[in-house]
N, C-alpha and C positions, 0 to 999 in steps of 0.2 A: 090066580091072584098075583098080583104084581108085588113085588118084595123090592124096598131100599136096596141101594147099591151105594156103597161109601167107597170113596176111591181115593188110598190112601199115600202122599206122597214117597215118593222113592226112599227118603230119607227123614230122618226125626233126628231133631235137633237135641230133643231134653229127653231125659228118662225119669221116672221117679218109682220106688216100693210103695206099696200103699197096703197095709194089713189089713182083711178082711175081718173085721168089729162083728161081734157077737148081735149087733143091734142091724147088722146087712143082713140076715137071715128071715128068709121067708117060711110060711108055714110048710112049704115043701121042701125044706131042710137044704137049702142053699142059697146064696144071692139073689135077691130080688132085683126084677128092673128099675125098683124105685131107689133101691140103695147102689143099685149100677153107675147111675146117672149121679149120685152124690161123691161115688170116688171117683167119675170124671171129672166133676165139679172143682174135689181136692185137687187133682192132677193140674185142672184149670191155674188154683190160683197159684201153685207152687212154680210152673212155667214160667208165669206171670211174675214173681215173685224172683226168678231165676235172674230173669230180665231186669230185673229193677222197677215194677208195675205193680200195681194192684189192678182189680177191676172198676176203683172209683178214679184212677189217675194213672194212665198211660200216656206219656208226654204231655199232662196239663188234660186230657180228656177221658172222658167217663166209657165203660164198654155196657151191654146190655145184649145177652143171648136172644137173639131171633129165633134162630129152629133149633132145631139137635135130630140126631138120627144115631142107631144103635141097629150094630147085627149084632147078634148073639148067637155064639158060636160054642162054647162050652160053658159046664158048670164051674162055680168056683165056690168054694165053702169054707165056715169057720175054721181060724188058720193057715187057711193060704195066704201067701203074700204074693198080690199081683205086681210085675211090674209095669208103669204106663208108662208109654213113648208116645209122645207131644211135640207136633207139628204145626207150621202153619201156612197156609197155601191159599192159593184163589182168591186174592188182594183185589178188590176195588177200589172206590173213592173214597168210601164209606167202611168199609167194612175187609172183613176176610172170615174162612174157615181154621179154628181150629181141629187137627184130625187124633186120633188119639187111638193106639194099638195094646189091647191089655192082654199079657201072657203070665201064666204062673208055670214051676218048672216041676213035674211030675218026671223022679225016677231018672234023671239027668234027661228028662225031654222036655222041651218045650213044646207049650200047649199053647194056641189064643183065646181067649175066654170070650173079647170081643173086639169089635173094632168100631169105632164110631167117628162124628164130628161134630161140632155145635159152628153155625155160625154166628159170629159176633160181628155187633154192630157200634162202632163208637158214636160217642153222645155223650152232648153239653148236659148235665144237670141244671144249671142255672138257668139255661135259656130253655131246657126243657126241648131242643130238637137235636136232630142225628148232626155230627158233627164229621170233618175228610179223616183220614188216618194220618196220622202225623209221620211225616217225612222221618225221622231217627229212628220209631217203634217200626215203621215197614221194613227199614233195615235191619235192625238189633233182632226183631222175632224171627227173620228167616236166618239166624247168626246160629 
């Protein structure tokens, strides 16, 4: 069976903790993929948020998540605090990949719990179509 391959850039601009919520816990007594993908999500707007963004207004323009992809590589469970490191890479006209590296630290080691990336795609709200990347944000995000 063929397995995702996320390929992660060299380097990550932003980091963020994000504490694992008693409400990420799945009935197997750890993090769920669905609540995986929601502290990426956090990671998401906090990047964004770093920058000067939201996901409704990135220099005058709207983003909208295309895909995502997740490996999952260890557990993480209530009480850990992951840290996620948030990059962003593979810039088109349209759009780019954010990639994102989650590790929490077990016993002065570092572990990765996962690695993943969503690509985002910018986009007009008003006019309702995909819209280019705005020349400042393709600079300022790989910043």
């Amino acid at each position: 069976m063929a397995r995702i391959k996320v390929l992660l850039p060299e380097h990550f601009t932003f980091s963020t903790p994000i504490p694992v919520r008693i409400t990420d816990i799945n009935y197997g007594g750890h993090v769920g993929n669905d609540a995986l993908l929601s502290i990426i999500h956090e990671a998401r707007l906090q990047f964004l948020s770093h920058h000067g963004y939201s996901e409704m207004n990135m220099e005058g323009t709207g983003l909208i998540m295309a895909d995502a992809a997740i490996e999952f590589k260890a557990e993480a469970f209530y009480g850990d605090t992951l840290t996620v490191s948030v990059g962003a890479n593979d810039f088109t006209r349209i759009g780019f990949d954010l990639c994102y590296k989650l590790e929490k630290s077990i016993a002065d080691k570092t572990v990765t719990v996962a690695i993943a990336k969503t690509g985002m795609v910018c986009y007009n709200y008003d006019q309702k179509k995909v819209a280019a990347v705005p020349a400042n944000a393709l600079t300022r995000l790989q910043q």
